[in-house]
C-alpha atoms as one frame of an Amber mdcrd trajectory, in Angstrom:
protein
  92.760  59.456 109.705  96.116  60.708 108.276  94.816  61.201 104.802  92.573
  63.482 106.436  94.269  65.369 108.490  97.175  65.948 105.528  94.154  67.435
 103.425  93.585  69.739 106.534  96.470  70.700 106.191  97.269  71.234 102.746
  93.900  73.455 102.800  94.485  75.652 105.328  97.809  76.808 103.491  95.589
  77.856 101.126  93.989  80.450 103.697  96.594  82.242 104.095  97.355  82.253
  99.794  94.388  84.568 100.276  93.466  88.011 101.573  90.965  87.897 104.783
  91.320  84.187 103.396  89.577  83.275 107.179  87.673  85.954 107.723  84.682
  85.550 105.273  81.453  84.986 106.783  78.190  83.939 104.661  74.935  83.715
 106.826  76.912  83.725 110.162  79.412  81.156 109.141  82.517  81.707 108.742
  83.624  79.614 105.294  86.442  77.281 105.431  87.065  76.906 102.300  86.178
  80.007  99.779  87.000  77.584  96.722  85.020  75.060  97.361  80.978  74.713
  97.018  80.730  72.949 100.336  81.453  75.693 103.282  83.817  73.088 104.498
  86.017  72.304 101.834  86.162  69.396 100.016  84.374  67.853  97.011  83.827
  70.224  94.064  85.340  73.178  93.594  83.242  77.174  92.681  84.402  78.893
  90.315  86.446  81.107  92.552  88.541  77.501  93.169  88.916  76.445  89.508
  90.266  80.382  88.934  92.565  80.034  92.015  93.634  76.794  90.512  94.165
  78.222  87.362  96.780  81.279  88.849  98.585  77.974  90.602  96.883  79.153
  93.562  98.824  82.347  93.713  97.272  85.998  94.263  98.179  87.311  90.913
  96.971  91.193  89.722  94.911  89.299  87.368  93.728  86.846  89.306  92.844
  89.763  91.782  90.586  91.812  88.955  88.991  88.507  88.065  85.018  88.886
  89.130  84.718  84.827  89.250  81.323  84.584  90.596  80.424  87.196  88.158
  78.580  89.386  90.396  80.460  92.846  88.988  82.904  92.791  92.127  86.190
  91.510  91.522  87.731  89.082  93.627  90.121  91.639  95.192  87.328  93.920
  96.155  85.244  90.952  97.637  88.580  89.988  99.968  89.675  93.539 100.862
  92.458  93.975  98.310  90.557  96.511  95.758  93.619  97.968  94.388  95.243
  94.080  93.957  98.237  94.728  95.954  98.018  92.542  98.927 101.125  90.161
  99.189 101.199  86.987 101.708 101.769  87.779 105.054 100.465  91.508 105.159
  97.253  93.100 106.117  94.773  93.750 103.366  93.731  97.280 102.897  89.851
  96.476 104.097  89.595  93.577 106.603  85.717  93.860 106.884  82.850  94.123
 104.440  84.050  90.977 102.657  81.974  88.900 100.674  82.431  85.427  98.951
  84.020  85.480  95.676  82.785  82.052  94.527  79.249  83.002  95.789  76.961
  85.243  93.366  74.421  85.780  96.099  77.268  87.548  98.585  78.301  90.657
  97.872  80.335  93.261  99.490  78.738  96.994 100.030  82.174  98.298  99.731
  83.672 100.011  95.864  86.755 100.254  94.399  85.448 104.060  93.474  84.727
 104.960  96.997  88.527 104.126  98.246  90.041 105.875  94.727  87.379 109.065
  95.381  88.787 109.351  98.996  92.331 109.084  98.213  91.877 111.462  95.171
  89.852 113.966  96.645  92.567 114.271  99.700  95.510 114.612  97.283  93.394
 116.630  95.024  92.962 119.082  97.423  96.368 119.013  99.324  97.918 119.416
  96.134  95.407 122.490  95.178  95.958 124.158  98.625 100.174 123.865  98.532
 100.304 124.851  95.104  97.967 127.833  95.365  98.853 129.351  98.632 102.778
 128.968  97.327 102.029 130.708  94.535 100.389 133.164  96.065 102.998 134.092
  98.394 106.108 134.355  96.262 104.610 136.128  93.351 102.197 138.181  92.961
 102.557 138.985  89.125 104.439 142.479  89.356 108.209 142.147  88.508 108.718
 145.657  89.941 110.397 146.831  86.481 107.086 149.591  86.139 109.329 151.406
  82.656 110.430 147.831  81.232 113.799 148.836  80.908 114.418 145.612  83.193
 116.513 147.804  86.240 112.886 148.439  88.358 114.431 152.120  89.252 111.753
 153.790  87.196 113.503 155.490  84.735 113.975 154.896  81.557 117.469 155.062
  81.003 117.866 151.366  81.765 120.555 152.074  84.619
């Protein structure tokens, strides 16, 4: 009974190594244990496991970009941490639309492409707007100086 309660509890520190570690649901379950085969934990370990034994069960940048169930989403996107810079203890930038990242057959609808277009296209145009309109309204390409003897009084006699 101890033996199995101290593996309970060495796993579940592993949830929160993890972002949405919980919160992943396959076919109405929610999995235990997203680096193991069986939902439960325990037993073999996916592929998502042997990579997030491999980072020494750390959330590394790398480890993040990794697509370990090789189903063309990284492991970041699948948790909710597309950009890879969720740290323990904080809330990941997407906490729904997960999917499992040792788990092929589960994927997320969410993209890394639709988060960067939508933070792009607002500083894009924020940027556009500020510089155009200031530019508009301190210059409007006349210097005043109409005989370009550089006193703008008209004449040329450059006093």
């Amino acid at each position: 009974l101890l033996l199995c309660m101290g593996g309970a509890d060495g796993f579940s520190s592993y949830v929160s190594h993890l972002p949405n570690g919980d919160k992943v649901v396959v076919n109405g379950q929610t999995i235990a244990a997203l680096g193991h085969v069986a939902a439960a934990g325990g037993g073999s370990r996916n592929a998502f496991g042997s990579s997030f034994e491999s980072a020494d069960e750390v959330w590394t940048t790398a480890f993040c970009q990794a697509d370990s169930d090789g189903d063309g989403a990284s492991n970041g996107l699948e948790l909710g941490d597309p950009d890879c810079t969720w740290t323990v203890g904080s809330t990941p930038k997407r906490t729904t639309d997960l999917s499992h990242p040792g788990l092929a057959s589960s994927v997320t609808t969410a993209s890394a492409s639709d988060a960067d277009s939508t933070t792009d296209s607002t500083a894009d145009s924020t940027a556009d707007s500020s510089t155009d309109s200031t530019a508009d309204s301190t210059s409007d390409g006349d210097d005043g100086d109409d005989d370009g003897d550089g006193d703008n009084d008209g004449d040329d006699d450059g006093d």
